[in-house]
N, C-alpha and C positions, 0 to 999 in steps of 0.2 A: 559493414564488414565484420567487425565486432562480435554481433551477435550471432551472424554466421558461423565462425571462429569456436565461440563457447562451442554452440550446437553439436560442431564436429567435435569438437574434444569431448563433451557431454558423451555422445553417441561412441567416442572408444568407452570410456569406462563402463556405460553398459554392455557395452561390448565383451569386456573384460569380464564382467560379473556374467552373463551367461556362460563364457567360455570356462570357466575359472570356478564358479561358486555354488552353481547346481545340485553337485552331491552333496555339498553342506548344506544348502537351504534342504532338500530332502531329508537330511537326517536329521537335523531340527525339527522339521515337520511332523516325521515319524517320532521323534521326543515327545514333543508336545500331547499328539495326538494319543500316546499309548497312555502318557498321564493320566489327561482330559477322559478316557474313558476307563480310568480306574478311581477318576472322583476329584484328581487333585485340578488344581487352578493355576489360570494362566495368568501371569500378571506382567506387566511391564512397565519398566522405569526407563524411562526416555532423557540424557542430558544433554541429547540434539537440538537442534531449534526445530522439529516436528513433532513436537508432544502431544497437539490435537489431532494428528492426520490419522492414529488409530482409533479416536472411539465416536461410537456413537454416526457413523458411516451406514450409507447405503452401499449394500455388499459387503459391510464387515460383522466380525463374528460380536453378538453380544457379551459372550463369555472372556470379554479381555480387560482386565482389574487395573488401574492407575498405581502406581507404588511413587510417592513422593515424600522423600524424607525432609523434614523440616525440624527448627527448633523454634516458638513464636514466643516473642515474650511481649504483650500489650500493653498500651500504655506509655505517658510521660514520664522521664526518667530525671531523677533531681540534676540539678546544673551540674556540669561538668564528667558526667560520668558515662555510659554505655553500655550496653548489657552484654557480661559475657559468657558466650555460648560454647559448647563443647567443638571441640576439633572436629575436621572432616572423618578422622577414623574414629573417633569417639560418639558421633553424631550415626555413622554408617552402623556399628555394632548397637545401637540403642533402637536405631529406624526398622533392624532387623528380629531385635528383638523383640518389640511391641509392636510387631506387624502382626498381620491375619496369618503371613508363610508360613506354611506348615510342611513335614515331609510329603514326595509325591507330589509336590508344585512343583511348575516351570514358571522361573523369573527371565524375562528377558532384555537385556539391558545392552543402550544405547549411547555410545559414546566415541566420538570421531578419534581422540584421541590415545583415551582409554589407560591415564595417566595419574590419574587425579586419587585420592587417599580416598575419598569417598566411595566412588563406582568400585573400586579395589575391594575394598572392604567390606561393601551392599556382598560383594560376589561371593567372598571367602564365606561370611558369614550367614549365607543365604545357603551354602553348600555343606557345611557343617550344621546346617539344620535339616537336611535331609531334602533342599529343594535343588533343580537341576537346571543351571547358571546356563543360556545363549548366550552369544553377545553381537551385536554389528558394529564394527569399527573398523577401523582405518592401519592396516598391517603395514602398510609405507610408513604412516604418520605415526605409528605408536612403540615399529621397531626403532625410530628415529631419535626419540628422546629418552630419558630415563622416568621410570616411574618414582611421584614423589609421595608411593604408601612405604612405610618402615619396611614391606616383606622386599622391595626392590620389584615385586611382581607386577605388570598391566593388564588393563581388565582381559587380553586375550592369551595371557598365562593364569588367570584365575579364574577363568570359566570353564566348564565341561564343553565347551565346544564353540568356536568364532567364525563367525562369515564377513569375509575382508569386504567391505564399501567400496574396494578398488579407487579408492581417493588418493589424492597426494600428498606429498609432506605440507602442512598448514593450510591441506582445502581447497582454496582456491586456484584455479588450472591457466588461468588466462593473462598470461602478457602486455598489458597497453603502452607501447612508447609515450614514455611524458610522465608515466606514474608510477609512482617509487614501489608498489604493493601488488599481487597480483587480486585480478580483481574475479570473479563469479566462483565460486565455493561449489563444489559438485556432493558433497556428503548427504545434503536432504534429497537430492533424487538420487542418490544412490540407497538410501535407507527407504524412501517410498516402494522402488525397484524391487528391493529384496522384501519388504514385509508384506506387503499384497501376492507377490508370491508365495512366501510360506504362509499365509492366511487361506490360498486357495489350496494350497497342497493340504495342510491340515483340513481343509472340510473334506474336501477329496478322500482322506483316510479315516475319519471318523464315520464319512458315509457308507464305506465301503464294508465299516463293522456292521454297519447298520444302527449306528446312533447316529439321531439327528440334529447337529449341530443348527443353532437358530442364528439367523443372519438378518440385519436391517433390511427394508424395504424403505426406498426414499419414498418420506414423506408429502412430495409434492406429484405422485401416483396419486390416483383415486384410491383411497381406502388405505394409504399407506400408514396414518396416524394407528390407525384400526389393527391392523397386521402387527405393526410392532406394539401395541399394548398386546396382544393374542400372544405375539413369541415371547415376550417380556415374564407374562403365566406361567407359559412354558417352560421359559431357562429357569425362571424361579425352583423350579419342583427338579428340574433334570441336571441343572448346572452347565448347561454345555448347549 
């Protein structure tokens, strides 16, 4: 019954995101795409628990860059001590800054809650470099809480443009009597939902210029290994 239950709740929020989010995954799409064929790059920084579900896909665009900010320090550290690393907003202006982003890029970032000093900060200073900040996140769950970046702003006040996940305050949609938590989290298929969308509206419009966007071929096709070294050639020289 349970599973049933999710199901249907699953199937409103889709629901919602067609009814609801359409013209923004479109105008995203049209972002991207008018970038993408003026040279710049599409990158995306994911702090969902779907980080692999964009790349390297049969049907997805090879032109989609990883963005993951880290600070690494290696190594045994003398007794009693720990390495310490810059803050999330000191870490996000540095990740931004010695990245590849350049003006005429589209970053696209991913965060259910969209709260965090980090994703805040990726956006403002990703936008001030001249690149053009999406975001999918959670408009229930992120008008709900206060943001803990110093501007007071969440990632969908600091991006050029948010498409709501249609999720709930803390994710998960489902009630179980007996347990204190609710339990199945709807934000990775609501993030799967909207980004295969705007991946197919964005080839749709770069095709339409008549540039051709190169896309995986699963490699368990005849000759798939084959195709994707061929468009691999390809995107190398055209970018897209």
């Amino acid at each position: 019954m349970s599973a049933k239950r999710w199901m249907e709740a699953a199937d409103g929020v889709l629901e919602r995101i067609r009814t609801s989010q359409v013209a923004k995954i479109e105008a995203a799409a049209g972002l991207i795409a008018e970038r993408m064929a003026q040279g710049g790059a599409f990158t995306l920084y994911d702090c969902g628990h779907c980080s692999g579900e964009p790349h390297h896909r049969a049907g997805g665009l090879l032109a989609i860059h990883r963005f993951s900010p880290s600070f690494p320090v290696s190594g045994p550290q003398p007794p009693g001590r720990k390495v310490q690393g810059p803050s999330e907003e000191e870490l996000g202006g540095l990740a931004v800054a010695y990245s590849s982003l350049q003006a005429g890029d589209v970053l696209l970032i991913i965060s259910v809650s969209g709260r965090r000093p980090l994703v805040v900060e990726v956006a403002q200073r990703a936008r001030e470099k001249g690149v053009a900040v999406v975001a999918i996140t959670s408009l229930a769950y992120s008008g709900a809480l206060p943001s803990l970046h110093s501007s007071g702003k969440r990632l969908y006040e600091a991006a050029d443009l948010a498409i709501d996940n249609c999720g709930v305050l803390g994710d998960a949609i489902l009630e179980v009597e007996g347990v204190d938590a609710p339990v199945g989290p709807t934000s990775g298929l609501g993030f799967v939902y909207i980004f295969w969308a705007l991946v197919a509206e964005v080839v749709q419009r770069l095709a339409e210029r008549g540039l051709k966007p190169h896309v995986y071929r699963s490699v368990n096709r005849p000759g798939g290994e084959e195709f994707n070294a061929a468009a691999r050639a390809e995107y190398e020289k055209t970018g897209r």
